[in-house]
C-alpha positions in Angstrom: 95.0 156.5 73.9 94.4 153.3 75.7 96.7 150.3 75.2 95.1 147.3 74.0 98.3 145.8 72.5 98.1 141.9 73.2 100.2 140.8 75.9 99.9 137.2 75.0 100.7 136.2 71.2 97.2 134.5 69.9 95.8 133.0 67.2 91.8 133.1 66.0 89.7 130.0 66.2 86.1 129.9 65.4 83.9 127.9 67.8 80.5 127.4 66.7 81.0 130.2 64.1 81.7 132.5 66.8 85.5 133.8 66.5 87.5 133.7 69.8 91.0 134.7 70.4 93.5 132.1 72.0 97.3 131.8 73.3 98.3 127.8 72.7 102.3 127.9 73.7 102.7 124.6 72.0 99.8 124.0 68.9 101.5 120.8 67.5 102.3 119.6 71.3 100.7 116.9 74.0 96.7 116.7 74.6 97.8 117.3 78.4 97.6 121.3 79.0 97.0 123.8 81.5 94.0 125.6 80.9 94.1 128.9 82.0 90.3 130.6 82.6 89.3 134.2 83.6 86.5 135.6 85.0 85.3 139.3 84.8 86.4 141.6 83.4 89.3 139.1 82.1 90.8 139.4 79.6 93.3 136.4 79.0 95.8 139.3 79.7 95.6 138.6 83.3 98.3 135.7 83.3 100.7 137.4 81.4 103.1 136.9 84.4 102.2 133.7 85.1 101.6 131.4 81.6 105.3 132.4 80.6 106.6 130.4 83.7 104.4 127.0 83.5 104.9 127.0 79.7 108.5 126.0 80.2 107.0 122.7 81.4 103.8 122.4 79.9 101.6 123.1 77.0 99.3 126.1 78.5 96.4 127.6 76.5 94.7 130.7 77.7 91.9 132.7 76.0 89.6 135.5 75.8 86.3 134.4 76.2 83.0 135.3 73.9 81.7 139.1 75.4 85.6 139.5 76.5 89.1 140.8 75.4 89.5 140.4 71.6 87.1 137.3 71.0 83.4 138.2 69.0 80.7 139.4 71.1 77.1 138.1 69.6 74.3 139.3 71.3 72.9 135.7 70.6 75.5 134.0 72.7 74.5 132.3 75.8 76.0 133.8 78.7 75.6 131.8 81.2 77.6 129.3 83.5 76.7 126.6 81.0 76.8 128.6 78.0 80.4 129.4 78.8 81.3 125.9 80.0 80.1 124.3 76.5 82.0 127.0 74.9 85.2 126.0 76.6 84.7 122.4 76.2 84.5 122.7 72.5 87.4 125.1 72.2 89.4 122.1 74.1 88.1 119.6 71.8 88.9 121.7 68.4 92.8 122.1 70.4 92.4 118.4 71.1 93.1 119.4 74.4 92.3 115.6 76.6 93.9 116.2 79.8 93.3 119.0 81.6 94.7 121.0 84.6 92.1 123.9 84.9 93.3 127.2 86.4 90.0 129.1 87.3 89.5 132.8 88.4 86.5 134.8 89.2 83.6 133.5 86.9 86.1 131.2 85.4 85.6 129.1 88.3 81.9 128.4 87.6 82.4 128.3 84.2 85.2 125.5 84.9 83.7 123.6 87.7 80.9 123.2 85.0 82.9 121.7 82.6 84.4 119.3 84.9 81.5 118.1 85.9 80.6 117.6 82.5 84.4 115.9 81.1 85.2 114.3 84.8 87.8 112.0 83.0 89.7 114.7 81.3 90.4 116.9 84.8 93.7 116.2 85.9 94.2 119.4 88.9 92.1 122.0 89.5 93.6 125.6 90.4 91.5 127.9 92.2 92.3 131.4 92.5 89.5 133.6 94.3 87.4 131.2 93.1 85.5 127.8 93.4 82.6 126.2 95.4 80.9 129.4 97.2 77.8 127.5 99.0 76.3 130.6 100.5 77.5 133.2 98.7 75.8 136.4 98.4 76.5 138.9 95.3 78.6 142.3 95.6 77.5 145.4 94.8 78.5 146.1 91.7 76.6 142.2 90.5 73.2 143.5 92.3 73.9 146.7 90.3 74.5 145.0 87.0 71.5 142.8 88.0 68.9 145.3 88.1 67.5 146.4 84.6 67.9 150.0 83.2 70.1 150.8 86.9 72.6 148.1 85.3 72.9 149.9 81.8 72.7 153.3 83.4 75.8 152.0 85.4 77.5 150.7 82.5 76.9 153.7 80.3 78.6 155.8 82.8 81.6 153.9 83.7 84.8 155.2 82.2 88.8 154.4 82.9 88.5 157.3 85.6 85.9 156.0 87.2 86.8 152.2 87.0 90.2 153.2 88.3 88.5 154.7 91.2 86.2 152.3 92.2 89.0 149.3 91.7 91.2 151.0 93.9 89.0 151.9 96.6 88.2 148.3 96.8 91.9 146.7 96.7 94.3 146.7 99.6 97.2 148.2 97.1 96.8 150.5 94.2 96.0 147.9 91.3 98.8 148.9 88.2 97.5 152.0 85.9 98.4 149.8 83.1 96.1 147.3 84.3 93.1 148.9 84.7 93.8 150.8 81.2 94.2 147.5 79.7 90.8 146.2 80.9 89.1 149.6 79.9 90.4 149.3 76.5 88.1 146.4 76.2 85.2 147.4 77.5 83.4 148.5 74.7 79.2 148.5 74.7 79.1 145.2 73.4 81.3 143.6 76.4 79.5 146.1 78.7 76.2 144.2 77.4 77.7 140.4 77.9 78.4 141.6 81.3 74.8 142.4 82.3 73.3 139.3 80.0 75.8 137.4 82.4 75.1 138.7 85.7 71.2 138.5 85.4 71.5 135.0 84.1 73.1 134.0 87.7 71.1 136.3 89.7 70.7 133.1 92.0 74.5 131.5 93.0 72.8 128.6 94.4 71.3 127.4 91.7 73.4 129.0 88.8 76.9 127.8 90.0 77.5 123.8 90.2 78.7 123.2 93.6 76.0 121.9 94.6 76.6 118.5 92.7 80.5 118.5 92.6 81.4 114.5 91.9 84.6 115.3 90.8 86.4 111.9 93.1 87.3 114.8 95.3 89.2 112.9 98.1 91.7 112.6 95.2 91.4 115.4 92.9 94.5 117.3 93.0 93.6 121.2 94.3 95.3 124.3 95.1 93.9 126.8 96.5 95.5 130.4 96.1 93.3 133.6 97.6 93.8 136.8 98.0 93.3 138.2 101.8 91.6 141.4 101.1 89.2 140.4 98.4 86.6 142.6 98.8 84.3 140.6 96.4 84.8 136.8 96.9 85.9 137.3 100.9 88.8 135.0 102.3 86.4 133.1 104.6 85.6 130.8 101.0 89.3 129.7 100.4 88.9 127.1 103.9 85.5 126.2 102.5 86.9 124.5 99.9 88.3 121.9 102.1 84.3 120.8 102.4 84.5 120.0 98.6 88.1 118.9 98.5 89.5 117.6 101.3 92.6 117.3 100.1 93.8 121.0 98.8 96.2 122.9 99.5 95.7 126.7 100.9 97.7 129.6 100.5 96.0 133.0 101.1 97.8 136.1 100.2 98.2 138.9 102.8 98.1 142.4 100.8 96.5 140.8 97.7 93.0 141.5 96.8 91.2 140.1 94.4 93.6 139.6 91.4 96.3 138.9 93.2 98.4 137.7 90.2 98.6 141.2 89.4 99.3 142.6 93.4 101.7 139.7 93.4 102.6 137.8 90.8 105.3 136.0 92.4 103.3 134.8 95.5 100.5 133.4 92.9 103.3 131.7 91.1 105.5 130.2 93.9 102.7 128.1 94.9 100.9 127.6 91.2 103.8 126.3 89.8 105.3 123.7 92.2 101.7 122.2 92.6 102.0 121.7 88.8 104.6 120.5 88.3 103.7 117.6 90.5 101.1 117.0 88.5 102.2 117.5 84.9 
């Protein structure tokens, strides 16, 4: 039987009468918070090893997005970079969340960057991790796959733990934790399967679905970091430098051994540098 236990204590907030699950380590505290965002296949789960640490120092909220982990999954949701985006920014505003350090991975960075552009008073740090501004970036197999109708739902009826241990493991430089991948199966029921696809063919073009191209964000003074995982097979390394061209002033730090969720290769080398940039800038 698959564990789905939460690793993260949450509470249920409704959002535009859809219900979504969120971790808030401090509900009565500051409107300054660290905003923790995943991407696919999430869920909130993945910062288990890393929200514990910052909330010693900071109010953190983390949450499960709609399609993902334990939040509702309408078929009527908009899933889409800005679908997502205005569903985070009213989340924030119903926490009354007003200063924000973002913490973006995977298609939480689009969904982020979106919002910032959108709330560019409220963004106090960005934190990119094998994510951000990806100006030429061409989709991986398994998006083309999801992207293509009847192939995409043939592909999703078919994929099972076995097979998504497999095919996550063949593409990671290190055996990704059993636990993990159990975790993240345990959620992917046909309705998340579903939000997947309706998410992927809404972004079929990166150029023009993801917001780089218009990032006004007073970059040259925008606190970033920068954390990337060397053998990311999905998002390759050669993007972490290319955020310099949006930010001039980040800081870098690419992970040797990590792949794409490196939080969960190596949680400590995601933290060392995650949490002395933030506390700088909490």
């Amino acid at each position: 039987m698959t564990d789905t236990t939460p690793a993260l204590a949450v509470t249920e907030h409704l959002v535009d009468g859809v219900r979504c699950a969120v971790h808030d380590s401090d509900p009565a505290g500051a409107g300054e918070a660290v905003v923790f965002v995943h991407g696919n296949p999430g869920p909130m789960d993945d910062w288990i090893d890393l929200v514990p640490p910052i909330a010693r120092f900071a109010r953190v909220i983390a949450m499960d997005m709609p399609g993902f982990g334990r939040s509702e999954r309408p078929k009527s949701f908009d899933h889409s970079v800005t679908g997502h985006a205005r569903f985070l920014g009213r989340l924030l505003d119903q926490l009354g969340i007003t200063r924000v350090h973002l913490v973006l991975h995977d298609f939480g960075g689009p969904w982020g960057l979106r919002w910032a552009l959108d709330h560019r008073d409220a963004l106090a740090s960005l934190t990119l991790i094998n994510t951000g501004a990806l100006q030429g970036y061409s989709w991986h197999r398994y998006a083309r796959i999801w992207q293509t109708p009847l192939l995409g739902e043939l592909f999703q009826l078919a994929s099972n733990p076995r097979a998504m241990h497999i095919a996550l493991n063949r593409d990671n430089p290190k055996p990704l934790p059993r636990n993990y991948v159990d975790r993240v199966a345990g959620y992917a029921d046909w309705p998340h399967k579903r939000a997947v696809l309706t998410l992927y063919r809404n972004t079929r073009d990166p150029a023009s679905a993801f917001p780089e191209q218009n990032l006004g964000l007073s970059a040259d003074s925008l606190p970033v970091c920068v954390i990337w995982g060397a053998g990311d097979r999905y998002i390759p390394v050669r993007f972490a430098d290319q955020q310099r061209k949006f930010f001039p002033t980040a800081e870098i730090h690419i992970i040797e051994g990590a792949g794409h969720w490196p939080f969960v290769d190596d949680p400590q080398a995601v933290l060392t540098p995650m949490e002395a940039f933030l506390r700088r800038q909490i």
